[in-house]
C-alpha positions in Angstrom: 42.5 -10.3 15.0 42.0 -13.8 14.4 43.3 -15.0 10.5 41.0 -17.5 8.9 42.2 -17.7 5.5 41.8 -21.3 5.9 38.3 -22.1 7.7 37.8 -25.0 9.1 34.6 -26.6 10.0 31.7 -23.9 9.1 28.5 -24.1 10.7 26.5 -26.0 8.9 24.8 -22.4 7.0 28.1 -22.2 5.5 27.3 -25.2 2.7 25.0 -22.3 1.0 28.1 -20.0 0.9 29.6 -22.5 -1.5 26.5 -23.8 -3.5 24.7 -20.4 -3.9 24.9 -18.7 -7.3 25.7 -21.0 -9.9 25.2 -18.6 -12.3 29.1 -18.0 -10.8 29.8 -20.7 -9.4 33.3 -20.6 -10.8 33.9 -16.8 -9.7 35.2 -16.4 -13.1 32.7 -14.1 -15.1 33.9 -11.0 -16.0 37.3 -11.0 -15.1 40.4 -10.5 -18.0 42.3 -13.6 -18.5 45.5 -11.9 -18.0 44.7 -11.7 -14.6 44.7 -15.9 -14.4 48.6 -15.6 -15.5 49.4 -12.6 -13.4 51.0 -12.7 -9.7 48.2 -13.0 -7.2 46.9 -9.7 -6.0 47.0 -9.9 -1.8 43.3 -9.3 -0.7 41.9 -9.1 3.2 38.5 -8.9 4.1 37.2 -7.6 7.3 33.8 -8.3 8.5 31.5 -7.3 12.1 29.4 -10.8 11.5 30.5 -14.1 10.8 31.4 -15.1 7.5 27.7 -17.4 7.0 25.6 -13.8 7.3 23.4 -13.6 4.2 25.0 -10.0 3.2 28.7 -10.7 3.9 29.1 -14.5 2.7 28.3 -13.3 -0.9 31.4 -10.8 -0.3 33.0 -14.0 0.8 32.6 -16.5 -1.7 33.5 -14.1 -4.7 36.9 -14.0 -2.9 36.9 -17.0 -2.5 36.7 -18.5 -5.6 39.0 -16.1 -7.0 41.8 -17.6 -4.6 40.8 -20.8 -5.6 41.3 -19.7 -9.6 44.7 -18.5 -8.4 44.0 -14.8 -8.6 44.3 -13.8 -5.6 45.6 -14.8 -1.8 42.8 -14.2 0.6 42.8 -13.8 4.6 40.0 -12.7 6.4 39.0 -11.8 9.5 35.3 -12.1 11.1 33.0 -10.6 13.8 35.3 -7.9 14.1 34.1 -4.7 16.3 33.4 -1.7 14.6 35.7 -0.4 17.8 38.5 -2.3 16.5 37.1 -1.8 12.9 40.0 0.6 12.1 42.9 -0.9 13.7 42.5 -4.3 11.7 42.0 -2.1 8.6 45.4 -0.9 9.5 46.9 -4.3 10.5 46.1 -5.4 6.9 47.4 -2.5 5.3 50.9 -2.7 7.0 50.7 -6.6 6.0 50.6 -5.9 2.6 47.2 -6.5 1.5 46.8 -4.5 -2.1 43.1 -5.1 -2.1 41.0 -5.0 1.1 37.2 -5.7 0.9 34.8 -4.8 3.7 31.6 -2.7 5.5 32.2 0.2 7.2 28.2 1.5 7.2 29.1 1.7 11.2 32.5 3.5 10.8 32.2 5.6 8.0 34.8 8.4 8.9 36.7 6.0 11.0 37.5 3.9 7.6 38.0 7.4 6.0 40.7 8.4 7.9 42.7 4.9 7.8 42.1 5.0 3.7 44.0 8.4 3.9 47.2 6.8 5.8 47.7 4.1 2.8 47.2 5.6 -0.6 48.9 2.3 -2.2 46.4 -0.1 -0.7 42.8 -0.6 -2.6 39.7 -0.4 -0.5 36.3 -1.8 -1.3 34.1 -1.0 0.9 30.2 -1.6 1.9 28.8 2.4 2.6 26.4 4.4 3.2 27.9 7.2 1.0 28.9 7.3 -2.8 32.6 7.7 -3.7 34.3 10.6 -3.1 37.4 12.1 -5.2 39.0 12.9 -1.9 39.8 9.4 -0.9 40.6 8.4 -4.9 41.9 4.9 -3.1 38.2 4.0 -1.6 35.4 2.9 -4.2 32.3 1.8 -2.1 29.9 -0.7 -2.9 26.1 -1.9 -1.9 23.9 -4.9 -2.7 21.5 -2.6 -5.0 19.3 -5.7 -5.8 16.2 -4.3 -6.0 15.6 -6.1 -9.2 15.4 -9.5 -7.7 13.5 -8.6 -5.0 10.5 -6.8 -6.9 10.3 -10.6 -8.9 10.2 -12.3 -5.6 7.5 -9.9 -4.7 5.3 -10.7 -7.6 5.5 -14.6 -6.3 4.8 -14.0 -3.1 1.6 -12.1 -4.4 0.2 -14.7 -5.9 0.9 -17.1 -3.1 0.1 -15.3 -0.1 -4.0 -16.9 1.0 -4.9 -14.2 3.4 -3.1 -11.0 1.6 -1.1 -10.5 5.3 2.5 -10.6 4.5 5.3 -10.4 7.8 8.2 -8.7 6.8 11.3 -8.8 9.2 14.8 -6.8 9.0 17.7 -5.9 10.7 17.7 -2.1 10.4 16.1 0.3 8.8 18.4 1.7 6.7 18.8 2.5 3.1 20.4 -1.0 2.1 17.7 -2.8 3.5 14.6 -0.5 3.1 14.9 -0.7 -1.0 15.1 -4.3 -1.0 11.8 -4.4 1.6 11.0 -1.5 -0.8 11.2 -3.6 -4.0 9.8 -6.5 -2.7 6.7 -4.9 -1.7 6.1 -3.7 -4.5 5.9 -6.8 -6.9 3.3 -8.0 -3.9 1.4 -5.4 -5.0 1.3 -6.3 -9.0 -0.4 -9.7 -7.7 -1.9 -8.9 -4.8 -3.1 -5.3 -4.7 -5.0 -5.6 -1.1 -2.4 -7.3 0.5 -1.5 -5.7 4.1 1.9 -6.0 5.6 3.3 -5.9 8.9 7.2 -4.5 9.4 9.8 -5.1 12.1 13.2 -4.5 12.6 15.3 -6.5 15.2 18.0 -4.2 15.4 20.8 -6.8 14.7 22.7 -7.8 11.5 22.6 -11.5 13.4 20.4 -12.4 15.9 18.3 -15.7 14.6 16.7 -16.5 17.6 15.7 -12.6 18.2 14.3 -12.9 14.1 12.9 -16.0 14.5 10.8 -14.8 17.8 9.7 -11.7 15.7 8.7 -13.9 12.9 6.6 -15.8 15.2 4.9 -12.9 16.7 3.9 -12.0 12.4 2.4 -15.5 11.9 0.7 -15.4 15.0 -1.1 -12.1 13.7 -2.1 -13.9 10.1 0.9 -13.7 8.0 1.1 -16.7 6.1 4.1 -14.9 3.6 6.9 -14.1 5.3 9.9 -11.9 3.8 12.9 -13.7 5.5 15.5 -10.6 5.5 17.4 -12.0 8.4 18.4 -15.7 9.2 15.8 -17.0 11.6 12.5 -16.2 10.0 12.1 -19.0 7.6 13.1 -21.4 10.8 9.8 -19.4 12.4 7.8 -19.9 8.9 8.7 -23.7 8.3 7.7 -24.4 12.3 4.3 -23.0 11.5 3.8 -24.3 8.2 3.7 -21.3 6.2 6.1 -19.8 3.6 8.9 -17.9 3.5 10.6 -15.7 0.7 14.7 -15.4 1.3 16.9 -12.6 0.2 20.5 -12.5 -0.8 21.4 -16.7 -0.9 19.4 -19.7 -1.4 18.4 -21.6 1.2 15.5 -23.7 -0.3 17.7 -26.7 0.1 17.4 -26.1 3.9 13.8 -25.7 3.7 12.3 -27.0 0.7 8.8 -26.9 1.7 9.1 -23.4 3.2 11.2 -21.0 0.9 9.2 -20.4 -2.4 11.4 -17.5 -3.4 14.2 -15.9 -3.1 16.7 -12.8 -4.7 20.4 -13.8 -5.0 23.1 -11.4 -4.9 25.8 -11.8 -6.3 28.9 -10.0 -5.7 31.6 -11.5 -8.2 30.7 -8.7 -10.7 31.9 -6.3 -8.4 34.9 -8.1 -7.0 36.0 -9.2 -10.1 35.9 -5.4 -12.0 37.6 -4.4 -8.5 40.6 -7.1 -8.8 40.9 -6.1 -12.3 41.6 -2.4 -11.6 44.3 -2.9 -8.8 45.9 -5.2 -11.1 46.1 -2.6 -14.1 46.7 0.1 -11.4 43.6 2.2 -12.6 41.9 1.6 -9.3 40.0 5.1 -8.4 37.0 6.3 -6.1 34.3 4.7 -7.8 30.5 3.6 -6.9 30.5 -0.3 -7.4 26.9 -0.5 -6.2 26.3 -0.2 -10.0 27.7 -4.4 -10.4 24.9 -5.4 -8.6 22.2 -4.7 -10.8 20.5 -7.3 -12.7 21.7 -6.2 -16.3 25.1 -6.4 -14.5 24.9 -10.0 -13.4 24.7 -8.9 -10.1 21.5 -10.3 -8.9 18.9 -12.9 -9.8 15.7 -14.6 -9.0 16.8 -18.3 -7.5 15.4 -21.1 -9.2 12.0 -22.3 -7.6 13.1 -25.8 -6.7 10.7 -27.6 -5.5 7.9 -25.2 -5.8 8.0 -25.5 -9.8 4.8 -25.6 -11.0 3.4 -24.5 -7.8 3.0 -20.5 -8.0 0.1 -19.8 -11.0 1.5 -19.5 -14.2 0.2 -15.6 -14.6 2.3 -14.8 -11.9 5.6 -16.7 -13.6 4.5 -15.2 -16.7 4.6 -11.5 -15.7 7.9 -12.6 -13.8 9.7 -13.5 -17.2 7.8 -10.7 -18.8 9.3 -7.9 -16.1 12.8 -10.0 -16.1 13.1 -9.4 -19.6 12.3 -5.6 -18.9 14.1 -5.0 -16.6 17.7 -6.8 -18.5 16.9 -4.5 -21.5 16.4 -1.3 -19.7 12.5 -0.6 -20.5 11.4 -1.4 -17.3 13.0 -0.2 -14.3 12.8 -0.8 -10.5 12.2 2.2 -8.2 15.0 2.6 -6.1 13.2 3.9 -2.6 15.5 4.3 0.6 13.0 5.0 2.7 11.5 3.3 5.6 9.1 0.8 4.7 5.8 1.0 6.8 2.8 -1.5 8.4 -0.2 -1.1 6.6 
């Protein structure tokens, strides 16, 4: 297990882990200020990708501002094996970590059986399943921002010239078929003909492998592309066409590529998290809930340097649904299933 509590140089991805989200940029909303004045709650993460992955650097910086407020000490370990998954779940644990953050969609009993040994420590963990009273010590979580991506939808409706949209993913499962889900839909409100083609790499980080697939999209008329791993906007700037992001911002990095793009943000659900194991009412729970956009826990990234640029009907019925959607009378479909050409 290597300890990186204190990174050193980050790739050069790792600037939109600190610049992303300035809605929380301080990591501070919604957590009790007693917690500022209270002894630092110990918190590991443990993550199968490097820390700069769309998915897990939102996990990442929440931590990390808290440490930086003073709430909490924060180690973490990176591209860890879900063969070794367990073990450093364990490591931690014995260490004296109170609070440790994570995904275990590829160990789900594995994890299980570890949260049973250490009934003190808190888990939060990325999963397939909801909570389960059994394990009253492991609250699970997922980046339910289906909101945000219907929006960015809608946008890339009204932009797309040829109605042939290339949409590429790492797998198809349940946490990234509602966001392709979501996202196909708002297409749909603008652009009711429009055709799209699917593809999953089957990797959580392979850019050149996304990139290559992105290619193969654009070569067959995309001129939208829904960028769900890293590597397809690099594929949609090369060939001059554009490119909707999902989870961080990375329009900085390609201002003439990425018209749109739905944020997660995870401090809502760290910070209600941190705030438990430091009252000691930390239960089984289903965080998934803090991601929502009435929760704070996604958003639509501002459009940078494509303000002005997507017709105002489309921006208009983006505000309209926005407002919907943050006052309950409009809701998102939640659909898990696999998201298909056509």
């Amino acid at each position: 297990m290597t300890n990186k509590s204190k990174a050193g140089a980050m790739l050069s991805r790792r600037k939109v882990i600190q610049s992303t989200g300035a809605l929380t940029a301080t990591g501070l909303i919604g957590l009790p200020s007693r917690l500022l004045a209270a002894e630092p709650v110990s918190v590991a993460g443990i993550y199968t990708v490097p820390v700069e992955q769309q998915w897990v650097s939102r996990i990442h910086k929440a931590a990390m501002s808290q440490q930086d407020a003073g709430a909490v000490t924060y180690t973490y370990s990176e591209n860890t094996a879900n063969t070794d998954y367990a073990r450093v779940m364990r490591e931690y644990a014995e260490g004296g970590a109170k609070l440790i953050v994570g995904e275990i969609f590829g160990v789900e009993d594995e994890a299980r059986e570890v949260v049973g040994d250490y009934p003190e420590v808190a888990f939060l963990m990325g999963s397939s399943f909801m909570h389960d009273p059994a394990y009253p010590n492991l609250a699970v979580f997922d980046n339910y921002i289906q909101d945000a991506s219907y929006l960015s939808g809608i946008i890339a409706g009204a932009m797309t010239q040829s109605g042939n949209i290339g949409m590429v993913g790492g797998f198809p499962i349940p946490e990234v078929n509602r966001l392709m889900n979501a996202f196909m839909a708002g297409v749909r409100e603008t652009r009711a003909d429009a055709k799209f083609q699917v593809s999953f790499i089957g990797s959580w980080f392979d850019p050149p492998k996304a990139k290559e697939t992105a290619f193969a999209m654009i070569d067959a008329g995309a001129d939208v592309m829904y960028a769900e791993r890293f590597g397809v906007s690099d594929a949609a700037m090369e060939r001059g066409v554009l490119a909707v992001g999902n989870v961080i911002d990375t329009q900085a990095d390609y201002p003439d590529t990425v018209v749109a793009s739905a944020l997660w943000h995870f401090e809502p659900s760290f910070n209600a998290a941190l705030a438990k194991v430091q009252d000691g009412s930390f239960t089984a729970d289903n965080y998934g809930v803090y991601s929502y956009m009435k929760e704070g826990g996604c958003s639509l990234a501002p459009l940078g340097t494509f303000e002005g640029k997507v017709p105002e009907a489309a921006m208009a019925l983006v505000a309209e649904r926005e407002a919907a959607i943050k006052d309950g009378s409009f809701s998102v479909e939640i659909d898990d299933s696999e998201p298909t050409a056509g």
